[in-house]
C-alpha positions as CSV (number, residue, x, y, z in Angstrom):
1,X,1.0,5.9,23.3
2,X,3.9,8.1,21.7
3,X,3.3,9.7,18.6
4,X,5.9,11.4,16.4
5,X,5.4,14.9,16.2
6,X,3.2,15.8,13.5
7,X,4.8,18.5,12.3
8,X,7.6,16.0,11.1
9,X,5.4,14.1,9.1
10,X,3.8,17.2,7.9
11,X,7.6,18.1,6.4
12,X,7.8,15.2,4.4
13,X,5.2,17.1,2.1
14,X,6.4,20.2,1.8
15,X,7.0,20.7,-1.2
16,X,2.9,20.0,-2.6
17,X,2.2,22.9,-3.3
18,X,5.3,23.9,-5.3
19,X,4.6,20.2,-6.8
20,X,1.3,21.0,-7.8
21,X,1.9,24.6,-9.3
22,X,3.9,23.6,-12.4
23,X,6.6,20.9,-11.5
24,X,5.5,18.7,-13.0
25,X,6.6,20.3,-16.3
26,X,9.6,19.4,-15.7
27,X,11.6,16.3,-17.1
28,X,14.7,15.3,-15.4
29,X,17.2,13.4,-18.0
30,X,18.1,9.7,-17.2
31,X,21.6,8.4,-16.4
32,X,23.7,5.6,-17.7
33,X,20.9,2.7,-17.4
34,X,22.7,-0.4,-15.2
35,X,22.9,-3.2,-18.5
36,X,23.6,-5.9,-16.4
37,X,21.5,-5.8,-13.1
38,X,18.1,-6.5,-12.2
39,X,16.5,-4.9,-9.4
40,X,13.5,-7.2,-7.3
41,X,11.3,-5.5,-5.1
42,X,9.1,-7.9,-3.3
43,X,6.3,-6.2,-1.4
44,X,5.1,-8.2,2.0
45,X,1.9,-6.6,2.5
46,X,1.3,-5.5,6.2
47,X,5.0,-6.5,7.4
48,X,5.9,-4.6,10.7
49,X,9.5,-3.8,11.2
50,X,9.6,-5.4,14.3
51,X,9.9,-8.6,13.1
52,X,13.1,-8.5,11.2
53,X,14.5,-5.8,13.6
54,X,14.0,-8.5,16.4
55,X,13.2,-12.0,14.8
56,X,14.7,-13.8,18.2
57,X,12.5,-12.1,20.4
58,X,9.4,-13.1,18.3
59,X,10.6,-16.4,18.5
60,X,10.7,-15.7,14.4
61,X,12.4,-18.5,12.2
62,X,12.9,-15.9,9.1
63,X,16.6,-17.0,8.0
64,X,16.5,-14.9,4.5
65,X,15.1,-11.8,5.7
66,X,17.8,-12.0,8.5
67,X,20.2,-12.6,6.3
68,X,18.9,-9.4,4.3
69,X,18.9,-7.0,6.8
70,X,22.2,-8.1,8.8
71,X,23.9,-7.9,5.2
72,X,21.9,-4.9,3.8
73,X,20.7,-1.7,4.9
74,X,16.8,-2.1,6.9
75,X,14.5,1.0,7.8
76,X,13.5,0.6,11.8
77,X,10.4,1.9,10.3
78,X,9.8,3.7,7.4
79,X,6.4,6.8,7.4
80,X,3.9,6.1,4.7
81,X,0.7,8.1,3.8
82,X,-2.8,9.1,5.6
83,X,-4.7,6.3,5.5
84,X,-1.9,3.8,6.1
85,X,-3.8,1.6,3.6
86,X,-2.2,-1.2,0.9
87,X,-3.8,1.0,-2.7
88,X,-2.4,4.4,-1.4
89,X,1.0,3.1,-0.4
90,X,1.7,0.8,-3.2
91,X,0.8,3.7,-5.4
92,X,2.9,6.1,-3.8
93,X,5.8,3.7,-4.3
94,X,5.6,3.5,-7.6
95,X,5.0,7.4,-8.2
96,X,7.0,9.0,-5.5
97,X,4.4,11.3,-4.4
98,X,2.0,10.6,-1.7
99,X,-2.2,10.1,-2.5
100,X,-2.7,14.4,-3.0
101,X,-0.8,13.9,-6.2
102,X,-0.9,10.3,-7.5
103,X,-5.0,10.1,-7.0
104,X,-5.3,7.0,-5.5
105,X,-6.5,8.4,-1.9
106,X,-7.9,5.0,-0.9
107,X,-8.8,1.4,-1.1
108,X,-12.2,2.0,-2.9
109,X,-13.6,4.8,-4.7
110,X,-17.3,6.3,-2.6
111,X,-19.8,4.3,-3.8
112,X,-23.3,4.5,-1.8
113,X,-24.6,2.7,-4.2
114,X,-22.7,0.2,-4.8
115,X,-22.4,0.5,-8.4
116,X,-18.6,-0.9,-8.5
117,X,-19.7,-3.9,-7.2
118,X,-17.4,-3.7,-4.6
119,X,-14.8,-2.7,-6.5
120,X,-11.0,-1.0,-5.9
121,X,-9.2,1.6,-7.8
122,X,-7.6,-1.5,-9.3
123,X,-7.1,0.4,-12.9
124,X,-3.8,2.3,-14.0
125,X,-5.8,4.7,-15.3
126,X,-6.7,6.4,-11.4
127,X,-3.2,7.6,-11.2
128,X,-2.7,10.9,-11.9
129,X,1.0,11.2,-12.1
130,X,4.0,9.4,-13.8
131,X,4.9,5.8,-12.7
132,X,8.1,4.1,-12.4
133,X,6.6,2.3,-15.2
134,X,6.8,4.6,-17.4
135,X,10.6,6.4,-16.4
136,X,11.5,2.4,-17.3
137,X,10.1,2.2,-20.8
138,X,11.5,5.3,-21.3
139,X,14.8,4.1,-20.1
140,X,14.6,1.4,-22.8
141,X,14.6,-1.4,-19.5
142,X,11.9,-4.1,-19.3
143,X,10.1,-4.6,-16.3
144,X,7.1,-7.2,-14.5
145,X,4.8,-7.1,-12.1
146,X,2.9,-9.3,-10.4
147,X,-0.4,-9.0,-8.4
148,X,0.6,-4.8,-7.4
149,X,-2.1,-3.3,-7.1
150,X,-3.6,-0.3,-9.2
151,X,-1.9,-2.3,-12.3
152,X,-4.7,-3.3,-14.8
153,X,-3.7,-1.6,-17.9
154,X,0.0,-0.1,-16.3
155,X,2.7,0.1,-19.0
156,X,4.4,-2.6,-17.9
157,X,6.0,-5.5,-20.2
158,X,5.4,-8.2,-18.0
159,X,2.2,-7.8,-16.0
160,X,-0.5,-10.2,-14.2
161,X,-2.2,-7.2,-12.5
162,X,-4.4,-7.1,-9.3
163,X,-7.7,-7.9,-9.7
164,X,-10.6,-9.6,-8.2
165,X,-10.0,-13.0,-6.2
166,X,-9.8,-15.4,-8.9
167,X,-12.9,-17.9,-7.8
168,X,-14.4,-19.3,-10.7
169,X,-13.3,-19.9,-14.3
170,X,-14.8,-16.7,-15.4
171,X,-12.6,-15.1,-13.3
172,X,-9.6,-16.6,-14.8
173,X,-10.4,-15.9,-18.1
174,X,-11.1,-12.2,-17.2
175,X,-7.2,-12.1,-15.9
176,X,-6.3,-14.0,-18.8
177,X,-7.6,-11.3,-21.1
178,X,-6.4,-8.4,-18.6
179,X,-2.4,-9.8,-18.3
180,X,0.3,-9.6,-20.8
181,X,-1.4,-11.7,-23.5
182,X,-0.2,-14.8,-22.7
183,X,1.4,-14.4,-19.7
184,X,-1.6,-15.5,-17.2
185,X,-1.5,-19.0,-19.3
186,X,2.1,-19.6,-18.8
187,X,1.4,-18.4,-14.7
188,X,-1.3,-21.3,-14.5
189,X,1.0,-23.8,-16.2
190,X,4.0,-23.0,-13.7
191,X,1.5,-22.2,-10.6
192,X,-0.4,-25.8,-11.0
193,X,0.2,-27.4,-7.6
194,X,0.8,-24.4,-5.8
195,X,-2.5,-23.1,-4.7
196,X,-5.5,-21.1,-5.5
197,X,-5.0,-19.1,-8.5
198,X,-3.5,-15.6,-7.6
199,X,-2.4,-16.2,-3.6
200,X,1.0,-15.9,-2.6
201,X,2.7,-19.3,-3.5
202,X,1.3,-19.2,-6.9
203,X,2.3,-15.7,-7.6
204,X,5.7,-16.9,-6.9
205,X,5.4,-19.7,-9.0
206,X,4.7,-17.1,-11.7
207,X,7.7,-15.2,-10.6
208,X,10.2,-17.6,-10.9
209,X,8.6,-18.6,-14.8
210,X,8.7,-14.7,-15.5
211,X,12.5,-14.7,-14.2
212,X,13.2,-17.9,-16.3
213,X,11.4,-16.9,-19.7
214,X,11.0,-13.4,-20.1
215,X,14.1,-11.8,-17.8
216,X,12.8,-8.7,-16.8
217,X,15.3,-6.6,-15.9
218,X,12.8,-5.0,-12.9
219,X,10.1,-6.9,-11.2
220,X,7.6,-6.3,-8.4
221,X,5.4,-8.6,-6.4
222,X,2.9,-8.3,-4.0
223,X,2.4,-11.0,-1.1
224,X,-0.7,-10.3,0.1
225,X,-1.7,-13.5,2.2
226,X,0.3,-12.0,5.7
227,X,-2.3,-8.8,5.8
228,X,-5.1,-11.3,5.5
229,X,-4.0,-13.5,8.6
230,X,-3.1,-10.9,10.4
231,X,-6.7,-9.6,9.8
232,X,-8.2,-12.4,11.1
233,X,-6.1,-13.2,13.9
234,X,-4.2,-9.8,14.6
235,X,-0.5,-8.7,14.4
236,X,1.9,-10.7,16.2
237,X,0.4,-13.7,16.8
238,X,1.4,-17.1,16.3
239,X,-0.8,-17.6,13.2
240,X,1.0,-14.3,11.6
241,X,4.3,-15.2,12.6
242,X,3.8,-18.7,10.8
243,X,2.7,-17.1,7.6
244,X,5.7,-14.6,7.7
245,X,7.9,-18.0,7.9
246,X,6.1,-19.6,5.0
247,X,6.7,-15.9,3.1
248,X,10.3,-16.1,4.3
249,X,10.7,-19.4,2.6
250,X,8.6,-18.2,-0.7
251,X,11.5,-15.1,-0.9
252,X,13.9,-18.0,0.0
253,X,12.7,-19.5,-3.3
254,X,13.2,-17.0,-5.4
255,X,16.7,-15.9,-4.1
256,X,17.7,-19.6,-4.8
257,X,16.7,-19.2,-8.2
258,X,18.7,-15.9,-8.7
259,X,21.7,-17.4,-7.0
260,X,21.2,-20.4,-9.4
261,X,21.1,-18.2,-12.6
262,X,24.4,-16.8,-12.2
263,X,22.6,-13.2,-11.5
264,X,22.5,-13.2,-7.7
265,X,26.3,-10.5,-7.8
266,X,24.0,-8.8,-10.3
267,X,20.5,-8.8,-8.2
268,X,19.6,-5.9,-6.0
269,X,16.7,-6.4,-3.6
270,X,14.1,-4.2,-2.1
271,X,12.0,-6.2,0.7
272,X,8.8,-3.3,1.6
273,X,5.7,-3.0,3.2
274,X,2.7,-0.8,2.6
275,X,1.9,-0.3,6.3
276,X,1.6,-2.1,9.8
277,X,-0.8,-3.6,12.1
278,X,-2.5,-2.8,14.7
279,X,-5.0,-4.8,17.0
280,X,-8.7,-3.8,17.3
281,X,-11.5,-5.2,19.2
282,X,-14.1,-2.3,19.1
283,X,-15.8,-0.5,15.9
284,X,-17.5,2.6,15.9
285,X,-19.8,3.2,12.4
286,X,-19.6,7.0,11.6
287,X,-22.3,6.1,8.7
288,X,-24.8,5.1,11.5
289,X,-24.7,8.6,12.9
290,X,-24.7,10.1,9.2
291,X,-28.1,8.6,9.0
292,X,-29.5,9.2,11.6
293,X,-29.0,13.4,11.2
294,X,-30.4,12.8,7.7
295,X,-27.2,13.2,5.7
296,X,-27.7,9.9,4.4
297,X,-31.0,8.3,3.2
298,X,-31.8,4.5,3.4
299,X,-35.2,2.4,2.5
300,X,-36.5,-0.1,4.8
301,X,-33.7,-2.4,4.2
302,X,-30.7,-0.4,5.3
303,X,-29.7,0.2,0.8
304,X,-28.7,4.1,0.7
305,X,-31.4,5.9,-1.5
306,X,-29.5,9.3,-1.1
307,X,-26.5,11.5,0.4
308,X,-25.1,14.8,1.3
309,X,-22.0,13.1,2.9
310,X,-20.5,9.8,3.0
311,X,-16.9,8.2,4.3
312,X,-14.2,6.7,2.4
313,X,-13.3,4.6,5.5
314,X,-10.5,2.7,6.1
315,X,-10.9,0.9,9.4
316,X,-8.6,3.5,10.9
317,X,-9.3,6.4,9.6
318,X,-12.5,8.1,7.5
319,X,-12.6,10.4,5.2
320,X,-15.5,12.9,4.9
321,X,-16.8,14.3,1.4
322,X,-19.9,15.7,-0.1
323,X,-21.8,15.1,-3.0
324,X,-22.5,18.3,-3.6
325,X,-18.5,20.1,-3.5
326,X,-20.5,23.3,-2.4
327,X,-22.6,22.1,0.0
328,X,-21.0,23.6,3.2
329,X,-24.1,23.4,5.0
330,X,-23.9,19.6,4.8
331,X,-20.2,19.8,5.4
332,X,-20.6,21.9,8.8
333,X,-23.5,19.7,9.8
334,X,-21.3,16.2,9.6
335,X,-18.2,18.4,11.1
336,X,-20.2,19.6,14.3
337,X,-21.8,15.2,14.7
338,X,-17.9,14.2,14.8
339,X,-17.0,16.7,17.3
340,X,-19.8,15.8,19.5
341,X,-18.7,12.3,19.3
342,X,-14.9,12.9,19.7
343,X,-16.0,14.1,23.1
344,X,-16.9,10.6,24.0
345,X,-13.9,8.2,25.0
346,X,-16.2,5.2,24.4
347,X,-16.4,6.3,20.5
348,X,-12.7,5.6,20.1
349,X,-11.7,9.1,18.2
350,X,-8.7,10.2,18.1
351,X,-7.9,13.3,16.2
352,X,-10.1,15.0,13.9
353,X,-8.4,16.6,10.9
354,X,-9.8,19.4,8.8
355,X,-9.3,19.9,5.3
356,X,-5.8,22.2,5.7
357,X,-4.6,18.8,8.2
358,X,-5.2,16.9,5.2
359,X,-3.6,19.4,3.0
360,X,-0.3,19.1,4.8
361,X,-0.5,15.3,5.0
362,X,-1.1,15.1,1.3
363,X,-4.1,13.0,2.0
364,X,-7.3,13.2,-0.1
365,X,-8.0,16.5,-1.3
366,X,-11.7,15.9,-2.2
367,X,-12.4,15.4,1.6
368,X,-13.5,18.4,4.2
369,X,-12.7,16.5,7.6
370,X,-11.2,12.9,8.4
371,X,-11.4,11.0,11.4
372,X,-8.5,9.0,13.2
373,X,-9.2,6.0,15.8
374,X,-7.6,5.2,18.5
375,X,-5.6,2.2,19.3
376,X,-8.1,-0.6,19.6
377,X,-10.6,0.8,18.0
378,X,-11.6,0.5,14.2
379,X,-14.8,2.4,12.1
380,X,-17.1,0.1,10.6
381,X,-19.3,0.3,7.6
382,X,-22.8,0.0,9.3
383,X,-25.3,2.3,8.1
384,X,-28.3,1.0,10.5
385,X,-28.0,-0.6,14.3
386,X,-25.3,0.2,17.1
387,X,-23.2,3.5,16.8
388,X,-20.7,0.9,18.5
389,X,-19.9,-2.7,18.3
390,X,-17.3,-5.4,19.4
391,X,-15.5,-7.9,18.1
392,X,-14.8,-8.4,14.2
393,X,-11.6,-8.5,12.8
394,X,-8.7,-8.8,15.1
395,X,-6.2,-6.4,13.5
396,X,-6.2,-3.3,11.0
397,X,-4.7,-0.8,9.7
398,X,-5.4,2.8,7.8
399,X,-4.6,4.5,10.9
400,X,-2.8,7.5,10.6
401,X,0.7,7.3,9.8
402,X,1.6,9.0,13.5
403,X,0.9,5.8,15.2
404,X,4.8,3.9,15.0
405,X,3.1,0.5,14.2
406,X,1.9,1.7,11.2
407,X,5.0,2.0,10.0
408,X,6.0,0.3,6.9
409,X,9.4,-2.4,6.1
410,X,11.9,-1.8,3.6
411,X,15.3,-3.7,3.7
412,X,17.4,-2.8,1.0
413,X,20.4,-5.9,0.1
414,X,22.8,-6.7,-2.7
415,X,24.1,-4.6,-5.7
416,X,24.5,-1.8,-5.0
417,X,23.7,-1.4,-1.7
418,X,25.6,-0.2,0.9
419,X,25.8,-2.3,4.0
420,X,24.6,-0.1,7.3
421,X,23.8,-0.6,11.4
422,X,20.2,1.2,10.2
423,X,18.4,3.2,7.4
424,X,16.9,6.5,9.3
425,X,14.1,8.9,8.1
426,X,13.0,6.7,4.7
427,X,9.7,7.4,3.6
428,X,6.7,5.3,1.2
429,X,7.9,8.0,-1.1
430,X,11.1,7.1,-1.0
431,X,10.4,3.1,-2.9
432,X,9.9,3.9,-6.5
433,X,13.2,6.7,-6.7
434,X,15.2,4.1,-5.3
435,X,14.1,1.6,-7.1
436,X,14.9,3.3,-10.5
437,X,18.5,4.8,-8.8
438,X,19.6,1.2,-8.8
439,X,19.2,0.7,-12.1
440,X,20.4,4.3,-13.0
441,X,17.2,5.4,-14.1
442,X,15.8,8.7,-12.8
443,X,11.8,9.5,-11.7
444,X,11.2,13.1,-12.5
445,X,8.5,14.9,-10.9
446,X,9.1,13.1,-7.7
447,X,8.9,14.2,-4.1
448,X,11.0,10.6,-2.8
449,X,14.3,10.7,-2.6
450,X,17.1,7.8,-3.6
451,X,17.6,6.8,-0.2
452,X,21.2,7.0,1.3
453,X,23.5,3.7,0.9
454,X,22.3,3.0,-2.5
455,X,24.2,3.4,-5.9
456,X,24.0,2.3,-9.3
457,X,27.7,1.0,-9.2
């Protein structure tokens, strides 16, 4: 398979060290804020590129994304973090800084013992740097979100945040008391008919009410529903390709609406993705071999008593950390098992990075080693049977973002942007900056850039 060359993607973060040694002191003054535009960014979670670079030859009915990107400016495929997981990406759109800085290195926080409950990092608080948020208050403009994740307690005007599924009433009250007060009451009201509480057509139910009654001037939702077929079935399938129609339709909806309020001149859109797809049919379990060489402890029923080291894991990709930060004998130990079983083929490793790799990739700084799979292989969570199984879900993602079909969407359409043939070198970075350009707002203490073809006028 062809990779890009490393040392490209290494570039894009540069500038962390000089990031971390102080730039962050520095405020960057806002421009003229845009009065009368709204910006829309509408993230499709797990979109590849291919599909609206080529909806024809995926036999792909997906007529508003088409008419996006053939009247708009679309990335071919736009380079997003180490792990190319949903938590780390959204969060690095929204900061402009990859997972190093912003804190949110993956899905879920280590947690042997499951105390979280199974928990994300869905809570505001776990970012470490500004958000686009907060450069928006600041600009005096009002802003929504729906469903992003990392959200519960964000300074946002507008926000039904990312939570747990919503399966009972209990959980519905919880999001009641977690929203904008009010605002997950007035979702359930427009939402009624459209689904379980929280998936993608009621979310965009909400949308439109938010739209309607509380005219943000910036809003961002998160379809998630695409990543979860794609899951089950793998990426370019029929099944995903018939969800990315119904999704096409939803942003159909919503586009209708604008056009219908007299904003759509006005209405800027950003259409992203937080990382691709890939398929997988083997898992190897790193924690099975972890065990085993006594790094972590189990009782008789598989439930971890103790550890020296234990993975944040991400299907593609695991990071290694120890509970004790000095303990480089545990460290070396767990380094010399992964290089033992990168030697085997039938293990499915790819690449081992150490902690300088993951240094120049501005992945998670807390972790001495990470581990890339190959194509077709995933890492499991087993802590007791087979080093290796098969079967299990059908696609994932959290590879490194070297692999091309990890790469992320992004069509940028309407004011203010430019029309182009194709939108080169963008980066996850590059979201939240742009975002904020349109609406003449700056990010400080950003490594994304405004992308090229876009303009507040």
């Amino acid at each position: 398979m062809n990779r890009i060359d490393r040392s490209r993607f290494a570039s894009c973060f540069l500038m962390l060290a000089v990031m971390c040694s102080g730039a962050f002191g520095t405020r960057m003054a806002s421009a003229q804020v845009v009065k009368d535009r709204q910006v829309i960014v509408i993230s499709v979670d797990g979109m590849t590129p291919v599909e609206y670079e080529d909806p024809q030859g995926h036999s792909l009915k997906i007529p508003n994304l088409a008419a996006m990107r053939s009247g708009g400016c679309a990335s071919p495929g736009v380079v997003n973090t180490l792990p190319a997981s949903t938590y780390p990406n959204h969060t690095a759109m929204i900061t402009g800084v990859p997972p190093a800085l912003h804190g949110v290195v993956s899905n879920t926080p280590i947690d042997p013992f499951n105390l979280e409950n199974g928990g994300w990092y869905y809570y505001a608080d776990k970012i470490q740097v500004p958000t686009i948020w907060q450069a928006m208050r600041k600009a005096g403009v009002k802003t929504a979100a729906v469903s992003w994740p990392v959200t519960v307690g964000a300074e946002v005007d507008y926000l039904l945040p990312e939570y747990r599924p919503v399966r009972t009433e209990e959980d519905a009250a919880l999001l009641r008391a977690i929203s904008t007060p009010g605002l997950f009451r007035e979702a359930e009201t427009a939402g009624a008919g459209h689904g379980r509480k929280m998936g993608d057509a009621w979310r965009v139910a909400a949308v439109l009410d938010i739209l309607k009654t509380h005219q943000p001037q910036v809003l961002f939702l998160h379809l998630s529903d695409l990543d979860e077929v794609q899951h089950k079935y793998g990426p370019h399938t029929p099944e995903t390709h018939a969800e990315l129609e119904t999704i096409d339709a939803e942003i159909g909806q919503i586009r209708a609406f604008v056009d219908a309020s007299g904003k759509g001149k006005n209405t800027a859109w950003m259409i992203v993705s937080d990382h691709g797809f890939l398929g997988v049919s083997k898992q190897m379990h790193p924690m099975v071999a972890l065990r085993e060489a006594g790094l972590i402890t189990t009782d008789a029923s598989g439930k971890v008593t103790s550890w020296k080291v234990y993975p944040r894991n991400s299907t593609g990709s695991f990071f290694l950390e120890t509970k004790d930060k000095g303990d480089s004998a545990s460290a070396a130990k767990a380094t010399a098992i992964m290089q033992e079983l990168a030697k085997d083929p039938a293990n499915g490793i790819a690449k081992i990075d150490t902690a300088e790799d993951l240094k120049a990739l501005g992945a998670d700084p807390d972790a001495f080693l990470a581990v890339e799979a190959a194509p077709g292989f995933g890492f499991g969570n087993s802590i007791t049977g087979s080093l290796r199984t098969e079967g299990g879900q059908k696609g994932a993602h959290g590879y490194s973002p070297s692999y091309p079909e990890m790469h992320s969407s992004l069509i940028l359409f309407g004011a203010g942007v430019a029309p182009c043939k194709s939108l080169e070198n963008a980066r996850i970075v590059d979201v939240g900056p742009t975002a904020a350009a349109l609406l003449g707002v700056t990010m400080p203490q950003v490594q994304g850039v405004v992308l090229d073809h876009v303009g507040s006028r």
